[in-house]
TORFITOR-410142 format. One record per residue (C-alpha): x negated, y, z. Coordinates in steps of 0.2 Angstrom, whole numbers, padded with zeros to 4 digits, always signed. Layout:
BEGIN
XYZ
...
% end
This chain:
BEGIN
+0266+0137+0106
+0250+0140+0116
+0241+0135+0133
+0238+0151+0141
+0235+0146+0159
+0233+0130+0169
+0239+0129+0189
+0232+0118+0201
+0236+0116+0220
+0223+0113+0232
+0231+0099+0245
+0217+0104+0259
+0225+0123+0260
+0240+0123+0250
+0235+0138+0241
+0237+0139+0220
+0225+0142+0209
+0227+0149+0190
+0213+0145+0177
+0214+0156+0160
+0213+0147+0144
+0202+0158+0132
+0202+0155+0119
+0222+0152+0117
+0222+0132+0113
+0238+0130+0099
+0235+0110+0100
+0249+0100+0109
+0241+0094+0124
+0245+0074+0130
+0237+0075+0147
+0224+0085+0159
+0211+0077+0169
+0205+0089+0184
+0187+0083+0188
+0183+0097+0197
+0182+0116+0193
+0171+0117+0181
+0174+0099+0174
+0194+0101+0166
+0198+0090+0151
+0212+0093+0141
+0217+0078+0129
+0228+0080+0114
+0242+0072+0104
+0231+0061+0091
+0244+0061+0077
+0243+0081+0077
+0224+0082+0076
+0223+0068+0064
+0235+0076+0053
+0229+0092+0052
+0212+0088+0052
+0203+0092+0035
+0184+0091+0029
+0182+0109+0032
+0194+0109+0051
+0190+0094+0062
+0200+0095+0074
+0196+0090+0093
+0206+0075+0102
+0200+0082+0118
+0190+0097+0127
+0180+0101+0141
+0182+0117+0150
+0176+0127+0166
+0186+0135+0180
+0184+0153+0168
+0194+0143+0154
+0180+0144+0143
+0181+0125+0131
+0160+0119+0135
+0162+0106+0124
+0173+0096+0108
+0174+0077+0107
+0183+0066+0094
+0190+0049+0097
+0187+0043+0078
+0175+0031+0082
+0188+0022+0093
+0191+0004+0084
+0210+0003+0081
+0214+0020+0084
+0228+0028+0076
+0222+0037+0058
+0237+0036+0049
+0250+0021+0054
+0239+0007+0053
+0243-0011+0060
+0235-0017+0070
+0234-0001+0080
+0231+0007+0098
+0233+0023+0104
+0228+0033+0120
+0238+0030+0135
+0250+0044+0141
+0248+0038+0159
+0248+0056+0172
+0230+0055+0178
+0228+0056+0198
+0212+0046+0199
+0195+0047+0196
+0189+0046+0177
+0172+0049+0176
+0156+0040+0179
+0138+0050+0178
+0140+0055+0159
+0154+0041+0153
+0172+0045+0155
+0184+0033+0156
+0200+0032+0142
+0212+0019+0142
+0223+0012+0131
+0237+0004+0126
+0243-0006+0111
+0257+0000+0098
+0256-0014+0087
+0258-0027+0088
+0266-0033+0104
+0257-0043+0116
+0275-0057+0113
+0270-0058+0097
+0258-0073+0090
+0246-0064+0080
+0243-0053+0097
+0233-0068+0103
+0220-0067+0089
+0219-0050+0088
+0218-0045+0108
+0210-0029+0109
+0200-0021+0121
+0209-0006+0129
+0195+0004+0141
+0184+0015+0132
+0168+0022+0140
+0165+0038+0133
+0147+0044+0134
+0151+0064+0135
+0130+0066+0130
+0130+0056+0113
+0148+0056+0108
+0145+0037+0109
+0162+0026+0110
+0160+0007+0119
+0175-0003+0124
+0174-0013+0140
+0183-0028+0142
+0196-0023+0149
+0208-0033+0140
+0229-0041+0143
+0226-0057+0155
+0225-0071+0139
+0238-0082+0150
+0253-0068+0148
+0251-0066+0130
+0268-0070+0124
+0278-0069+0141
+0297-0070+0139
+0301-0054+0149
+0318-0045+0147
+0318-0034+0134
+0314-0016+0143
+0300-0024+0152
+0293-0030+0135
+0295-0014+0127
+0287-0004+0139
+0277-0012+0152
+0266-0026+0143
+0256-0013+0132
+0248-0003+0148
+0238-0003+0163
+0232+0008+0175
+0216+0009+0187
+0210+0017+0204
+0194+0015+0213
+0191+0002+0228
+0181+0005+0242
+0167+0000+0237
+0169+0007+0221
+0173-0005+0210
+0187-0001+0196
+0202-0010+0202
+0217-0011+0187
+0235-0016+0186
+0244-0023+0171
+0261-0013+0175
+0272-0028+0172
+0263-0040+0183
+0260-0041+0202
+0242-0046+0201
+0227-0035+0203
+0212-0038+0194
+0193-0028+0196
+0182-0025+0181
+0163-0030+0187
+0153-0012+0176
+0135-0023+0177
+0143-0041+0168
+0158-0033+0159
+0169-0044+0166
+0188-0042+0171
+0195-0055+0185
+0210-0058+0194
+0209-0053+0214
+0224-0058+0219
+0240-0062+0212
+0254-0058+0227
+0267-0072+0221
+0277-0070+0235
+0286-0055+0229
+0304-0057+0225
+0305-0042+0214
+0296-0048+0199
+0297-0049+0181
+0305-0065+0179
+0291-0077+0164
+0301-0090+0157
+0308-0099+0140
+0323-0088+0140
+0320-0070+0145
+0330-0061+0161
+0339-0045+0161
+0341-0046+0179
+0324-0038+0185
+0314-0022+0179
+0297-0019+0190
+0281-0008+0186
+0267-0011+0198
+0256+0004+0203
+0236+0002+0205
+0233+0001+0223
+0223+0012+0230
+0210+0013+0245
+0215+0024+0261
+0198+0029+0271
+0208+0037+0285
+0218+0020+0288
+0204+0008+0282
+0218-0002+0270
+0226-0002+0252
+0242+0003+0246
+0252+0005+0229
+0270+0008+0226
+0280-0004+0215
+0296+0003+0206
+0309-0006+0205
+0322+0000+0190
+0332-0015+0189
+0332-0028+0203
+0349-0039+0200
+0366-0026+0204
+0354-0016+0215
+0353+0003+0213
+0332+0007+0210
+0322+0007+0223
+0304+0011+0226
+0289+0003+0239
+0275+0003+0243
+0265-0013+0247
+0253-0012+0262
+0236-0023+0260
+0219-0027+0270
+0204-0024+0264
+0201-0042+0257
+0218-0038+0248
+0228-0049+0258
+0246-0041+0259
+0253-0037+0276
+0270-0030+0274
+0280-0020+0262
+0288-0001+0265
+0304+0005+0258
+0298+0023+0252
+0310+0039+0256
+0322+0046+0245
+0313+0061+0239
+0297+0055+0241
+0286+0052+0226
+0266+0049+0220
+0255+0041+0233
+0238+0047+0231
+0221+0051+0243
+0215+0068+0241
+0198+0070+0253
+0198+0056+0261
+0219+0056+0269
+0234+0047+0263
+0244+0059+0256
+0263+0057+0247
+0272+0071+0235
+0289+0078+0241
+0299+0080+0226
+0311+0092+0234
+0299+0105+0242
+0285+0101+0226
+0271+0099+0240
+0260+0085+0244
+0261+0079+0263
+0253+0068+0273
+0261+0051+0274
+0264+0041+0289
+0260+0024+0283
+0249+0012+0294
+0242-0002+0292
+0254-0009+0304
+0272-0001+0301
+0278-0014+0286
+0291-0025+0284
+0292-0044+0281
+0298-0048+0263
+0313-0058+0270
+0318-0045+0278
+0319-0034+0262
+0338-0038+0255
+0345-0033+0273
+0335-0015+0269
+0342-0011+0253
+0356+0002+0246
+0371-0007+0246
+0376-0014+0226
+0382+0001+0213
+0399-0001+0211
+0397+0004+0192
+0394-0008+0183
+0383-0008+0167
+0393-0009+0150
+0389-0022+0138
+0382-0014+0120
+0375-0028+0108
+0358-0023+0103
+0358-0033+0086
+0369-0018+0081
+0359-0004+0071
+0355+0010+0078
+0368+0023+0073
+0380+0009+0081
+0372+0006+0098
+0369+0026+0098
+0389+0028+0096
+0390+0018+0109
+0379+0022+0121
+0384+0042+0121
+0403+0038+0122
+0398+0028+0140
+0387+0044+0144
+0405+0053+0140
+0397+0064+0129
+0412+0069+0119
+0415+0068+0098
+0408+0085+0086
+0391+0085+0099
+0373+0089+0095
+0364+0080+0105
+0343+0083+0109
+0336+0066+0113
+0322+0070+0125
+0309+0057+0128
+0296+0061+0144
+0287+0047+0136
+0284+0056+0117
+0286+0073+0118
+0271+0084+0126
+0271+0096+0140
+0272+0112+0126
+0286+0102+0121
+0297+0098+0135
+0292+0118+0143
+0297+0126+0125
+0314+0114+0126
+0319+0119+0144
+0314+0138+0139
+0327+0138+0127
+0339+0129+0139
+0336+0141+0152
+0340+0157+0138
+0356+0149+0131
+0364+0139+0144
+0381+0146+0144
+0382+0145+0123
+0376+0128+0122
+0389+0123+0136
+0401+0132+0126
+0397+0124+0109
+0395+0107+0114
+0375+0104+0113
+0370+0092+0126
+0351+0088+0132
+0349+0068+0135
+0335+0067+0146
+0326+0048+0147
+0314+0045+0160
+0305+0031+0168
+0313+0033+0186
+0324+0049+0195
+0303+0054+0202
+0295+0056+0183
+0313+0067+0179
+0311+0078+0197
+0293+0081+0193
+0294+0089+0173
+0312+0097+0176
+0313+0100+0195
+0309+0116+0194
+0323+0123+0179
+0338+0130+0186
+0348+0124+0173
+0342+0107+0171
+0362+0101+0178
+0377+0093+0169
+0386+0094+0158
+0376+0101+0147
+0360+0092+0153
+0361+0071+0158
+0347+0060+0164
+0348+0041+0159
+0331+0032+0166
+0339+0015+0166
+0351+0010+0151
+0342+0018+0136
+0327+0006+0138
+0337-0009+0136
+0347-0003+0119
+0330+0007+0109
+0314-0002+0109
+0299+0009+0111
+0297+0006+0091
+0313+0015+0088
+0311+0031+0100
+0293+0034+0096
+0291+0037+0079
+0300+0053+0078
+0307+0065+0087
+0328+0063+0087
+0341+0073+0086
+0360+0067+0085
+0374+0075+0078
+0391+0066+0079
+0402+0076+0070
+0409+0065+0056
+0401+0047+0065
+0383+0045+0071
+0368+0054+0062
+0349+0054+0066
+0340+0068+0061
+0321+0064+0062
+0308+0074+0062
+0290+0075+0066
+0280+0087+0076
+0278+0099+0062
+0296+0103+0057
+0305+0097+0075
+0310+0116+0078
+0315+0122+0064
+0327+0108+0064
+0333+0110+0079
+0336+0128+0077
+0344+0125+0060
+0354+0110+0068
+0359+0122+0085
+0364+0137+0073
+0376+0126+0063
+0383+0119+0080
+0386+0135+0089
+0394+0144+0074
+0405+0130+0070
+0413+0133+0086
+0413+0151+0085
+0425+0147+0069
+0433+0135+0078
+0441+0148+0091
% end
């Protein structure tokens, strides 16, 4: 598969732009930062460039090019301490954030990271505790890590179980308004602001008061699930905001906010966001918010104002789901918990089913994936082939698949919720999976290089054993 195009929306007209890729790019691309026009980097899936990377054909972990498509320049990450060369331990690898801020400064851009092994719970973490921003001089190739580091004090936390798995190895960062780099550990309500001429991280504030946090204790909760978003500065309302979602918050259904604060980072109120509304973001200097049904970006009507106390919060939610989540012991092994887990999905005996992760797999990916959904709908339906779609919330699904016709049940199901808490991120990252549970639960795993042929070998055997069946 190959990038041919790239399309970006201006938010001041609404128009769309298309920017030709020449020559062709076959790498699997990770994410896209859009400078400007004639400033786009594409990044890449390091375990592909590493592994097909020779000393005759060294591969690029990222590329600059102009609004014409045309790649300016290569860069390598090798000189990145930690980074993934192999599996290694201890290791780090390049965040897979979506990148809606700013990322470069003069000739340095910006990369952050997060930690694969090991896990900040774990003891050796503490003597380890790597730096995880890298300032990438685009002139000398040069690599320095700033200390940008996991608050020392959360180092082995007792979170629930998802939270631990997916939230304590990342961060994200936005720009204040003076300039300074403001950053968010996604598990924790505080916000801290890296200080470029000292090289120093500190805590701004820490917003205790919020009910819906990541409980910390001796014996880890299962009651809460939160990711807190970096704030960000809104010139056209002179205050802060960031959104906080909310998976899990007791017998709740998930929910997403947005905290409103001053200018000294006080907090003044909380928001409950619409349904249908997504990213917050300022594009030139206005507040704007993405509407996931009509795939545009609006302008929002928060004020600095218009909030709502936190004790007036549990009168404002939806009402508790009535189904409740089953109980599957996660000390089983996998193929057990797998069993499980699709018969209360009600995905029936003699099924293929395509694990798809948002988190793994690469935009080539997921777009190849749905292309054949799209071409074999009615035979996959026929025969039994499901897609099991995890996400991180019902926005990050509307976003990547919104747009695919077919993207519905029964042969397509969305799960953003339970999956976390039965398949650490060790478990689901390593290969790409695909289940068949025709004579009990197998796992087929694959890596990048021989994913489709698998699956096409695995889907051909699926389809004409129902065809035999008949």
């Amino acid at each position: 598969m190959t990038l041919k195009n790239l399309v970006y929306y201006k938010t001041a007209s609404g128009s769309i732009g298309t920017i030709p890729i020449r020559p062709n790019i076959p790498l699997p691309i990770e994410n896209i930062y859009f400078h400007n026009l004639d400033s786009i980097f594409l990044f890449f899936n390091r375990e592909y460039v590493v592994k097909n990377s020779d000393s005759e054909n060294q591969l690029a972990d990222f590329v600059l090019i102009n609004n014409q498509g045309a790649i300016l320049n290569m860069y390598s990450l090798d000189s990145v301490p930690y980074i993934y060369n192999g599996q290694v331990d201890p290791m780090i690898f390049q965040s897979p954030e979506y990148i809606r801020n700013q990322r470069l400064i003069g000739d340095h851009l910006l990369i952050p990271f997060s930690t694969y092994r090991p896990g900040p719970h774990e003891e050796r973490y503490q003597s380890w505790h790597p730096s995880l921003l890298c300032s990438y001089n685009l002139k000398t190739g040069q690599v320095k890590m700033l200390n940008v580091r996991l608050p020392f004090e959360d180092l082995g936390s007792k979170l629930s179980f998802s939270v631990q798995h997916i939230l304590t190895n990342r961060f994200e960062f936005s720009f204040g308004e003076n300039g300074e780099l403001l950053l968010s550990f996604l598990y924790s309500p505080s916000v801290y602001a890296y200080d470029f001429s000292d090289d120093t991280l500190v805590r701004v504030t820490g917003f205790d008061e919020c009910f819906f946090n990541n409980f910390s204790s001796e014996q880890p909760s299962s009651e809460m699930g939160c990711s807190f978003e970096p704030p960000f500065y809104c010139r056209d309302k002179n205050i802060y905001l960031r959104r906080i979602n909310v998976r899990k918050y007791y017998d709740y259904d998930p929910f997403r906010i947005v905290q409103v604060f001053d200018r000294k980072f006080r907090s003044r109120g909380y928001v409950l966001q619409a349904d249908g509304h997504g990213a917050l973001n300022c594009f030139d200097d206005r507040t704007l918010v993405f509407d996931m049904n009509n795939r545009i970006w609006m302008t929002t009507s928060f004020s600095g104002s218009q909030k709502i106390p936190i004790d007036e919060f549990h009168q404002k939610l939806k009402r508790p789901s009535t189904k409740q989540q089953p109980v599957i012991k996660t000390d089983q092994t996998m193929e057990v918990r797998m069993e499980e887990y699709l018969q209360e999905l009600g995905i029936p005996d003699s099924s293929l089913v395509v694990l798809i992760s948002s988190e793994y797999l690469c935009a080539h990916c997921l777009n190849h994936l749905m292309d054949l959904l799209e071409k074999n709908y009615d035979q996959y339906k026929e025969s039994s082939v499901f897609y099991l779609i995890t996400t991180n919330s019902e926005e990050q699904y509307t976003r990547l698949f919104g747009r695919y016709k077919n993207v519905k049940p029964p042969v397509v199901l969305n799960d953003f919720i339970l999956h976390h808490s039965l398949f650490p991120d060790v478990e689901l990252a390593k290969d790409y999976l695909i289940i068949t549970n025709t004579d009990g639960i197998v796992i087929h795993r694959n890596k990048i290089n021989t994913y489709f042929q698998q699956l096409d070998l695995l889907i051909k055997n699926q389809t004409d054993q129902f065809k035999k069946s008949k």
